[in-house]
N, CA, C and O of each residue as an XYZ file, in Angstrom:
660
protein
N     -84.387    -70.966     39.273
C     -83.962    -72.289     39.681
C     -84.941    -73.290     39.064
O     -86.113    -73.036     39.343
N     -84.706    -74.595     38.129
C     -84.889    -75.259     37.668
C     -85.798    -75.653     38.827
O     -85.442    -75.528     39.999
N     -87.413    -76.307     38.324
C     -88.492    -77.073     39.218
C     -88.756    -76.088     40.195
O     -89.303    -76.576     41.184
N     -88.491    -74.446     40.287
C     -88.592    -74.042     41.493
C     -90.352    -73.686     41.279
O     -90.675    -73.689     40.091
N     -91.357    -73.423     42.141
C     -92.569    -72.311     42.253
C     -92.107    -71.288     42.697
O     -91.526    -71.264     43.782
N     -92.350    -69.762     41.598
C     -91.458    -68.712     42.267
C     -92.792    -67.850     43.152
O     -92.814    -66.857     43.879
N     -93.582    -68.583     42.770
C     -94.854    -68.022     44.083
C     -95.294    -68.250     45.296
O     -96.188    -67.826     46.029
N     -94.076    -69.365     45.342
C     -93.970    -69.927     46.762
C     -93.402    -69.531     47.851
O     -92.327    -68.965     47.650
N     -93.807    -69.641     49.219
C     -93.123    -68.893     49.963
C     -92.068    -69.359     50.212
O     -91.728    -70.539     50.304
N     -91.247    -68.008     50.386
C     -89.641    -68.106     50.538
C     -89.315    -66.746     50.113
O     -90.045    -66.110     49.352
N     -87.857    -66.146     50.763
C     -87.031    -65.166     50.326
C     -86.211    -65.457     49.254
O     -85.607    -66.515     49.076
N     -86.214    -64.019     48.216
C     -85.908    -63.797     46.876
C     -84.736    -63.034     46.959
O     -84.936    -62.163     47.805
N     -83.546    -62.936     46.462
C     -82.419    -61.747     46.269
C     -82.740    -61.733     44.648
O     -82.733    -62.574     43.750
N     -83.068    -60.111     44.779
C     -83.376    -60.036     42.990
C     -82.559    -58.754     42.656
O     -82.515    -57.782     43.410
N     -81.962    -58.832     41.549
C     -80.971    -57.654     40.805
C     -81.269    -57.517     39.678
O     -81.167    -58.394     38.821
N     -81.892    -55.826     39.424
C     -82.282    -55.570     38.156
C     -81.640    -54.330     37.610
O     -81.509    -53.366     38.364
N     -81.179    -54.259     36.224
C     -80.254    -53.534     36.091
C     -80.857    -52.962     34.603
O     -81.680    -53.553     33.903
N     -80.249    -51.707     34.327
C     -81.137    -50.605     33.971
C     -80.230    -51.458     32.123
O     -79.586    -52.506     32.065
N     -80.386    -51.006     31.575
C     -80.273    -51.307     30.197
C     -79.152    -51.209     29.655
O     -79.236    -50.099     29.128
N     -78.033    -51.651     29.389
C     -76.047    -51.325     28.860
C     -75.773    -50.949     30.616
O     -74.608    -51.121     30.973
N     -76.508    -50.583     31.426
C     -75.848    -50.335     32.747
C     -75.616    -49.039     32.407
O     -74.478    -48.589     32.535
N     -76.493    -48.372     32.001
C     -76.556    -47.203     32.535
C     -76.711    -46.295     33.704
O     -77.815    -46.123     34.223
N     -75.516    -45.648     34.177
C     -75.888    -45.023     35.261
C     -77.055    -44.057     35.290
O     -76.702    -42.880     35.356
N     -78.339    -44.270     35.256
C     -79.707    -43.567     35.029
C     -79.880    -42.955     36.634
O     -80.206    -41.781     36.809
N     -79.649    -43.793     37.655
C     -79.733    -43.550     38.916
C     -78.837    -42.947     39.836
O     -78.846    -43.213     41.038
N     -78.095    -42.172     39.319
C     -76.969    -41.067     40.030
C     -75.696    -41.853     40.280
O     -75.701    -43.007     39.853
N     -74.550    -41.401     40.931
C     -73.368    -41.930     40.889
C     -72.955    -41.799     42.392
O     -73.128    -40.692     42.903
N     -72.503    -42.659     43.049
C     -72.099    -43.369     44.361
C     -70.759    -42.078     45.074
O     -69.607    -42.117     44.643
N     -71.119    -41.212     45.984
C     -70.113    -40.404     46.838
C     -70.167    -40.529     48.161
O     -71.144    -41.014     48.732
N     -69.227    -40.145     48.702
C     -69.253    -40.192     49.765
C     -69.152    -39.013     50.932
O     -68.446    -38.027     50.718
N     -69.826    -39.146     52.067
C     -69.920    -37.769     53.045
C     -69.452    -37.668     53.706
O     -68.713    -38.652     53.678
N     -69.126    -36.915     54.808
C     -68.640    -36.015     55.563
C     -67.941    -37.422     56.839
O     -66.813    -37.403     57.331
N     -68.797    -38.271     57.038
C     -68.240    -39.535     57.643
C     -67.755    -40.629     57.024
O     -67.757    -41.778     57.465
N     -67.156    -40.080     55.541
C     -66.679    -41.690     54.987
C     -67.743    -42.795     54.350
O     -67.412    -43.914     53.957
N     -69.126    -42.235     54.326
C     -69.937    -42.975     54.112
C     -70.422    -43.119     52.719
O     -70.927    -42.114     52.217
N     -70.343    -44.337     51.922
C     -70.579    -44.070     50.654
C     -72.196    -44.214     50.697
O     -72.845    -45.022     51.361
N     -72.761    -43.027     49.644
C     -74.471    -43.090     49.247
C     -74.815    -42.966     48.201
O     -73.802    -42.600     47.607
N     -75.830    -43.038     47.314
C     -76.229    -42.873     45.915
C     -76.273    -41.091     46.099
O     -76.899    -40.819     47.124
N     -75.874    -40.099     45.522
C     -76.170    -39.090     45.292
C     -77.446    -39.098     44.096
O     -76.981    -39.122     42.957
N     -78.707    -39.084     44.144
C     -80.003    -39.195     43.844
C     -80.579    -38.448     42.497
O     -79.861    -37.493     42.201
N     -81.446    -38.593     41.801
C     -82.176    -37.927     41.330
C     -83.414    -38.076     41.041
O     -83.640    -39.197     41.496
N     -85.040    -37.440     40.275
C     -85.550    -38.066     40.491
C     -86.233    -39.246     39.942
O     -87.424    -39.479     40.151
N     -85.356    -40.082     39.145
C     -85.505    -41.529     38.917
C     -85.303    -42.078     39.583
O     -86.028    -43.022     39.898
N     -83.940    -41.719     40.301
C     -84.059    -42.983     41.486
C     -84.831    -42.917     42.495
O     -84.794    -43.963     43.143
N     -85.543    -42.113     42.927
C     -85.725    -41.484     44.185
C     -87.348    -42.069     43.818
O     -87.993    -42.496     44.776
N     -88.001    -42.086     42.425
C     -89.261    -42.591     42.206
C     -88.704    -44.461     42.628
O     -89.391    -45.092     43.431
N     -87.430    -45.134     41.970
C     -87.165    -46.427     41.943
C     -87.493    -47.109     43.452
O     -87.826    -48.231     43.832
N     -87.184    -45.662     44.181
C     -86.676    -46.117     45.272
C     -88.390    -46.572     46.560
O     -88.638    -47.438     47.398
N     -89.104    -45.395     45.984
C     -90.787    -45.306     46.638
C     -91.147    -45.819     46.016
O     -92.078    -46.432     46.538
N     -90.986    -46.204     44.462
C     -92.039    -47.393     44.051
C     -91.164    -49.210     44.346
O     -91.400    -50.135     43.569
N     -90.222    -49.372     45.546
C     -89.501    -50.476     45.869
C     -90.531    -50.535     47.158
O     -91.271    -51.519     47.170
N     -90.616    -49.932     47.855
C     -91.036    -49.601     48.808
C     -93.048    -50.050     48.948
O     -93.611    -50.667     49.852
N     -93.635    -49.455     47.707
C     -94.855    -49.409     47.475
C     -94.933    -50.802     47.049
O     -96.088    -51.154     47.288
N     -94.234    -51.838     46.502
C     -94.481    -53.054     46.105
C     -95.619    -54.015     46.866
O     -96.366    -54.785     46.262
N     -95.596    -53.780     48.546
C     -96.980    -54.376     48.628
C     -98.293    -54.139     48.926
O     -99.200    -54.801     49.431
N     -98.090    -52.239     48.178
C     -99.521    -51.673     48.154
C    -100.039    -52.350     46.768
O    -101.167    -52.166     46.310
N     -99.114    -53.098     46.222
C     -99.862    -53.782     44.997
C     -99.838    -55.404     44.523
O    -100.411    -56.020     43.624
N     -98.702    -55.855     45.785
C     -98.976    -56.738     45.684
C     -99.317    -57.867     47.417
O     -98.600    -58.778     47.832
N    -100.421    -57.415     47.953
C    -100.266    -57.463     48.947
C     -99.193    -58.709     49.825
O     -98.454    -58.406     50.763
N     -99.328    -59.982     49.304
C     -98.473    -61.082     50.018
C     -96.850    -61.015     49.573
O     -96.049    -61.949     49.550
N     -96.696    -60.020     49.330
C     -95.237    -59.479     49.227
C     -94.273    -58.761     50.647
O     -94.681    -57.656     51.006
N     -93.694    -59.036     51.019
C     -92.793    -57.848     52.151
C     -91.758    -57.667     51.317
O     -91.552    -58.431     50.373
N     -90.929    -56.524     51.619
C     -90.136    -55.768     51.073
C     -89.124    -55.741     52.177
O     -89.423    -55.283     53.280
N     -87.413    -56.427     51.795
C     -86.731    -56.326     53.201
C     -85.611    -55.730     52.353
O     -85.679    -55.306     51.200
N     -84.451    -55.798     53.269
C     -83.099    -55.066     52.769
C     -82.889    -55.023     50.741
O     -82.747    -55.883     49.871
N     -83.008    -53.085     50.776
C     -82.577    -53.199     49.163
C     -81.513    -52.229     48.676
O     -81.259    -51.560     49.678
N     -81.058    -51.967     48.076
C     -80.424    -50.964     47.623
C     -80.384    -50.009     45.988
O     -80.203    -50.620     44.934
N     -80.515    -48.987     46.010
C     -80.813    -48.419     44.614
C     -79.102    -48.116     44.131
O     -78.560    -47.334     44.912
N     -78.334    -48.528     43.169
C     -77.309    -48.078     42.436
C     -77.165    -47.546     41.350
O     -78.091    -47.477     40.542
N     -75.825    -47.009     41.098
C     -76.107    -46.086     39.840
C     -76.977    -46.762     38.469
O     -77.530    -45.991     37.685
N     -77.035    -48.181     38.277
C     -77.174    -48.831     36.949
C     -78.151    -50.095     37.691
O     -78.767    -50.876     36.966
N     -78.192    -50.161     38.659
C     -78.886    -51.785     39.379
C     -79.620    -51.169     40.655
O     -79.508    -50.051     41.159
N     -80.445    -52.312     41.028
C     -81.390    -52.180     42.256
C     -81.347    -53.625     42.564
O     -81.995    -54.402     41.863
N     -80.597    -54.070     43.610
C     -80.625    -54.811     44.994
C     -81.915    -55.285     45.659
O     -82.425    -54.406     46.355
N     -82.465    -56.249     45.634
C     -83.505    -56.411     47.272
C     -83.718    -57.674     47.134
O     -83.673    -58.484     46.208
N     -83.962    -57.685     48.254
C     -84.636    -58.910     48.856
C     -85.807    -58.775     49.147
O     -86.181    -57.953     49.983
N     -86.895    -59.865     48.259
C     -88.409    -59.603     48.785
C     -89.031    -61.052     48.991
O     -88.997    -62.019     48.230
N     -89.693    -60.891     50.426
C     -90.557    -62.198     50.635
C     -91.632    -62.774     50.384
O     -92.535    -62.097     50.876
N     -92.001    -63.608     49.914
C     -93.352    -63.568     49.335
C     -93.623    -64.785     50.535
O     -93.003    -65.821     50.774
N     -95.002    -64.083     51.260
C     -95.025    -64.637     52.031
C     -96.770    -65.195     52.121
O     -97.762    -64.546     52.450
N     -96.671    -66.395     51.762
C     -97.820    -67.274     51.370
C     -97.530    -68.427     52.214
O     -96.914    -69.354     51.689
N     -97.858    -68.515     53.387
C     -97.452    -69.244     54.225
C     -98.415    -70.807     53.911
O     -97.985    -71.955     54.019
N     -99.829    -70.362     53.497
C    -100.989    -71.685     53.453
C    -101.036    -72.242     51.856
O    -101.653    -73.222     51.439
N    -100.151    -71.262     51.068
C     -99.429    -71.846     49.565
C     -99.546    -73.277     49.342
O     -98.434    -73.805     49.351
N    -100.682    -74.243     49.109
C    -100.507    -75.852     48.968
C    -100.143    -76.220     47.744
O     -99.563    -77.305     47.718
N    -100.335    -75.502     46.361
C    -100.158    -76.236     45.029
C     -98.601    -75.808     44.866
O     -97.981    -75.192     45.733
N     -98.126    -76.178     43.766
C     -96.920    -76.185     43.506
C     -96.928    -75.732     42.177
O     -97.036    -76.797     41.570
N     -96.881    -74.793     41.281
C     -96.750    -74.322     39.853
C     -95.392    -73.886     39.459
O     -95.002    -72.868     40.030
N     -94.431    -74.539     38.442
C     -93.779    -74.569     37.905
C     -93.461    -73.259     37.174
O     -94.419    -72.813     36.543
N     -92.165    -72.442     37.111
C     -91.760    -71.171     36.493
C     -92.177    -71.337     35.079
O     -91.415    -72.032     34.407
N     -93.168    -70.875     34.509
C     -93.654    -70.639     32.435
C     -93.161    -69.470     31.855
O     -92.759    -68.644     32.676
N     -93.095    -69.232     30.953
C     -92.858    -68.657     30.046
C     -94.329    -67.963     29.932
O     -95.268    -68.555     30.465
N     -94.524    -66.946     29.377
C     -95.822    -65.660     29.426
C     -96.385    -65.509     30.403
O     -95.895    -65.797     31.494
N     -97.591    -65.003     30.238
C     -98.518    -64.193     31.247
C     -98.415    -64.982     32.444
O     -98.573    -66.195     32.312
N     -98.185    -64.532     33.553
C     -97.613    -65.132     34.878
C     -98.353    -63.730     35.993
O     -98.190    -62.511     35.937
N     -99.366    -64.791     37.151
C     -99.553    -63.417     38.239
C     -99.159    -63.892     39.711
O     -99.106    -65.042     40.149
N     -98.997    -63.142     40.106
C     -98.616    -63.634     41.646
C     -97.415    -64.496     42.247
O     -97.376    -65.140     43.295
N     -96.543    -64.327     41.356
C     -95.105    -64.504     41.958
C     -93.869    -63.699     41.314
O     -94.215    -62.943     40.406
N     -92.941    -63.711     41.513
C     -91.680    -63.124     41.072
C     -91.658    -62.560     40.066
O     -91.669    -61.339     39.913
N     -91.612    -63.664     38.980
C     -91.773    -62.267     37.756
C     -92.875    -61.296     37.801
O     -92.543    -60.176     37.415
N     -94.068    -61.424     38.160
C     -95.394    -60.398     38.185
C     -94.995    -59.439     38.773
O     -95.184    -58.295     38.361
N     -94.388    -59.711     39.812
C     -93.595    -58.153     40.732
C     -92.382    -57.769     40.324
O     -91.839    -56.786     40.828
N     -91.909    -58.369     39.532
C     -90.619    -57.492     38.898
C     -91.232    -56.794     37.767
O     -91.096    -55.577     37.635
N     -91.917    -57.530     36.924
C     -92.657    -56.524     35.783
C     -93.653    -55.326     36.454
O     -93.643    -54.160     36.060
N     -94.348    -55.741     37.335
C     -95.051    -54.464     37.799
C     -94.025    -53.339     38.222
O     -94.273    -52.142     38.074
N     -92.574    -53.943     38.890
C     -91.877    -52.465     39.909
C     -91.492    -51.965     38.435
O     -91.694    -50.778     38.178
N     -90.935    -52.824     37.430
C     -90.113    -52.474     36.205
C     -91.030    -51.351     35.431
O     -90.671    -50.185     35.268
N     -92.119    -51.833     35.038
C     -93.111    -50.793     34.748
C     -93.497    -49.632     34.945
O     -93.595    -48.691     34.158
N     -93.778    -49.728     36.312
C     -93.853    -48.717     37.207
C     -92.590    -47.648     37.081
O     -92.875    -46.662     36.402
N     -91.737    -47.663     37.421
C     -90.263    -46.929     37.368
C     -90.434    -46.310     35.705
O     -90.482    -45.082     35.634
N     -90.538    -47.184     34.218
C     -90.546    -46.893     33.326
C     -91.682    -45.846     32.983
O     -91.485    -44.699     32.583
N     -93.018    -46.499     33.233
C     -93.655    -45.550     33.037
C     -93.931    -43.745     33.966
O     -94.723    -42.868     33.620
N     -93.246    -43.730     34.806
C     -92.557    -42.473     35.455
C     -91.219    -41.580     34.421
O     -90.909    -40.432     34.102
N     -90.998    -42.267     34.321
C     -90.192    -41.612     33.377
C     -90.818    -41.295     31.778
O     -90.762    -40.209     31.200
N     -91.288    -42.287     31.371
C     -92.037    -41.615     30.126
C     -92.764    -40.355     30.631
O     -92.247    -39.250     30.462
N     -93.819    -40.480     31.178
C     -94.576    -39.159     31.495
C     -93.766    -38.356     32.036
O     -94.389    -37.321     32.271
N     -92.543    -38.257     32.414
C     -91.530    -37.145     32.853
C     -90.625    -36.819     31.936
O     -89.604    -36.261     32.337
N     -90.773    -37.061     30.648
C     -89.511    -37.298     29.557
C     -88.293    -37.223     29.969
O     -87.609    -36.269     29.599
N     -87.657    -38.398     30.985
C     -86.698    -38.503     31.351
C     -86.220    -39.951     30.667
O     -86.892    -40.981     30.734
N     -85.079    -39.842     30.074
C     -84.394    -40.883     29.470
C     -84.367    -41.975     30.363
O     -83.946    -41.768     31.501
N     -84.822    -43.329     29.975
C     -84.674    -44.631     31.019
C     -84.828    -45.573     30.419
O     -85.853    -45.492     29.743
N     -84.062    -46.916     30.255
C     -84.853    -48.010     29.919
C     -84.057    -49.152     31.159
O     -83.028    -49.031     31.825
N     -84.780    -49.920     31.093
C     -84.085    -51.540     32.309
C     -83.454    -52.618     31.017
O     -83.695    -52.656     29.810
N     -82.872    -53.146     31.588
C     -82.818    -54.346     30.795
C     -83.439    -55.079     30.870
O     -84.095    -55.109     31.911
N     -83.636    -55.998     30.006
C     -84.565    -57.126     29.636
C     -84.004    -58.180     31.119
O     -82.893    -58.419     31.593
N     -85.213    -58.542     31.433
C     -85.391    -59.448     32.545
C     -84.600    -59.275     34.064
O     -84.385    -58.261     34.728
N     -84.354    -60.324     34.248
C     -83.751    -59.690     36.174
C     -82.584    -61.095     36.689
O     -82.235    -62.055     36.002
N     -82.312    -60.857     37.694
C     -81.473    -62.139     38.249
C     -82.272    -62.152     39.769
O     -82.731    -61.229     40.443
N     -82.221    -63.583     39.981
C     -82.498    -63.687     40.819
C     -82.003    -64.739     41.735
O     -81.288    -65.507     41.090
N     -82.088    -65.057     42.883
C     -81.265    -66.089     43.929
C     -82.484    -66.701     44.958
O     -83.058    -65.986     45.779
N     -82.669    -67.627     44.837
C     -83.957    -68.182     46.202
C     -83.081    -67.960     47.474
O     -81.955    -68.347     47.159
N     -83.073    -67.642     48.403
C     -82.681    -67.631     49.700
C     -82.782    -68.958     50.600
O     -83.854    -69.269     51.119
N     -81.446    -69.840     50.786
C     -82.125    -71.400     51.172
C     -81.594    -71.158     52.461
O     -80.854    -72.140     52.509
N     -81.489    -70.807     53.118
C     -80.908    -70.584     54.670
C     -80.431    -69.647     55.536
O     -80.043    -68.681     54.878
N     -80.243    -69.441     56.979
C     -80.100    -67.751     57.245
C     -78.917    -67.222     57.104
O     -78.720    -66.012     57.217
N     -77.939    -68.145     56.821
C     -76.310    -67.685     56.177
C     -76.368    -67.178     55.562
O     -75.682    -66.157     55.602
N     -77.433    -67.477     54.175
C     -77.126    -66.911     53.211
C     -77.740    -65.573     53.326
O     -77.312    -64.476     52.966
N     -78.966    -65.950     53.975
C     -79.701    -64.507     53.876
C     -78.316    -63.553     55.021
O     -77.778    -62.632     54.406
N     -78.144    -63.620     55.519
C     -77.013    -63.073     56.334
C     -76.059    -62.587     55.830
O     -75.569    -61.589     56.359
N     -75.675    -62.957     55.034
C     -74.552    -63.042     53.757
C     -75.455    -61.863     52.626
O     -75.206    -60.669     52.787
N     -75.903    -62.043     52.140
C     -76.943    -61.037     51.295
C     -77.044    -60.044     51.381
O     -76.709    -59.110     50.652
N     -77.906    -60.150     53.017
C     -77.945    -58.864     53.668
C     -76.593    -57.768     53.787
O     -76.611    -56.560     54.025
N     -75.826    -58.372     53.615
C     -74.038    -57.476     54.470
C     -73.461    -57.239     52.723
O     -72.660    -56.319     52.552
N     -73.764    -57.832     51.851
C     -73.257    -57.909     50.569
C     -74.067    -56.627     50.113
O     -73.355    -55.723     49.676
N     -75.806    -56.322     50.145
C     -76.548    -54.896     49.924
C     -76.117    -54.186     50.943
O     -75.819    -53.117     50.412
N     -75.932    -54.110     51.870
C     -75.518    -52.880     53.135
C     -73.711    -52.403     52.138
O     -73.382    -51.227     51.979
N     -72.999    -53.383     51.720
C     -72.033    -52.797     51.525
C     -71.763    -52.328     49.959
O     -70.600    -51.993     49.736
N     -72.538    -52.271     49.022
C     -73.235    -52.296     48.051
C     -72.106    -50.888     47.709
O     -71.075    -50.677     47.070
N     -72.756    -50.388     48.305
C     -72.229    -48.808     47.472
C     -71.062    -48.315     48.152
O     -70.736    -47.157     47.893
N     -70.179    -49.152     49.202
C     -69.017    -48.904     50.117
C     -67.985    -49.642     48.435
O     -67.132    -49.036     47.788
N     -68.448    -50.886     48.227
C     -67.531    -51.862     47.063
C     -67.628    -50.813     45.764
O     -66.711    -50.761     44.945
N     -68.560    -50.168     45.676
C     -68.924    -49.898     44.289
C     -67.640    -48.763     43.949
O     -67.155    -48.452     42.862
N     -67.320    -48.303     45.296
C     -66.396    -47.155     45.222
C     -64.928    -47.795     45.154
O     -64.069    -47.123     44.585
N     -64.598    -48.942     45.646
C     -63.516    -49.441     46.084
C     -63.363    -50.521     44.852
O     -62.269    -51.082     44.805
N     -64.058    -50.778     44.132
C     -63.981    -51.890     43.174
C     -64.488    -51.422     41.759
O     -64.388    -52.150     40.772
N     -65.163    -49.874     41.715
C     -66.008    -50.317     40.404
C     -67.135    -50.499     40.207
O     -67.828    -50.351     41.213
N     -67.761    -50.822     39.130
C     -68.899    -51.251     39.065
C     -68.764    -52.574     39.454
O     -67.756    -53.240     39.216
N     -69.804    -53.006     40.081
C     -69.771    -54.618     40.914
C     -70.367    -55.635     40.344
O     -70.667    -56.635     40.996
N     -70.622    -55.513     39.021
C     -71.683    -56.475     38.728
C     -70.923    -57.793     38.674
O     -71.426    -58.843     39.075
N     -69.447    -57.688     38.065
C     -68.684    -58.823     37.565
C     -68.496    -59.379     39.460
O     -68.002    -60.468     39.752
N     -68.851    -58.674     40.198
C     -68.626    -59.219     41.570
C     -69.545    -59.764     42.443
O     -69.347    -59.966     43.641
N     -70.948    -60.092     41.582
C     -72.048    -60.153     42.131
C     -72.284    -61.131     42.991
O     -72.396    -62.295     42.607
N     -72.384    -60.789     44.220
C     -72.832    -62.101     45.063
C     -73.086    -63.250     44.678
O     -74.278    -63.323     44.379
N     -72.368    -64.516     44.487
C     -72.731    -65.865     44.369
C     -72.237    -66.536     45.802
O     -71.059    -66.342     46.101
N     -72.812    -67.078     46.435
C     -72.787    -67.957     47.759
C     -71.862    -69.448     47.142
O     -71.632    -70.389     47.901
């Protein structure tokens, strides 16, 4: 978002998606109750503990509702800098302590697991992201990742369906 500080506090909906959309991260079935889940492997299953580990590294981070899909990863993360007084403008290069710094670190992280595992992987270049301006939306968000992999079965791949508020 144009003029935004992405190191500022506030909730993030961020979607990052693996490279042509490759299904790298297993393919969406469903069990014994109708329930659709990622059937796993272990790329995703690293995507999924290093989503999780995000604020053993970045501590003023929380980690709330996410989801791992066959080709994308879902979440919402808060960066929560509550005494945050300056205001710094989104740049272009070396950037620490907001949004992009933690998408390149999880992105990394995930990649470099797979190199040392010679398991085929790449992300795509950069991420999407949504500021969270109210609890509708976050409300809305939230029910859009919970149903994530219920649509994925009923629609497809979802990207052309991606949550816009």
């Amino acid at each position: 978002m144009e003029g935004w500080d992405y190191g500022s506090h506030a909730l993030y909906f961020v979607t990052i998606c693996t490279k042509d959309r490759t299904p790298y991260f297993g393919v969406i079935e469903k069990d014994k109750q109708d329930t659709a889940f990622l059937n796993t492997n272990p790329i995703a299953d690293i995507a999924h503990i290093n989503w999780l580990t995000i604020p053993q590294f970045h501590p003023y981070i929380e980690v709330e509702q996410f989801v791992i899909m066959p080709d994308h990863v879902h979440g919402i993360l808060f960066i929560n800098k509550p005494d945050k007084v300056t205001w710094e403008l989104n740049k272009a290069g070396g950037q620490s302590k907001n949004l992009a710094s933690v998408v390149r670190g999880y992105k990394s992280s995930v990649k470099q697991y797979a190199m040392l595992n010679n398991i085929e992987f790449s992300w795509q270049p950069g991420y999407y992201d949504r500021v969270i301006r109210n609890e509708k939306e976050l409300a809305n968000i939230q029910q859009y990742i919970f149903d994530n992999p219920d649509n994925w079965l009923a629609k497809g791949n979802d990207f052309e369906n991606l949550y816009k508020p």
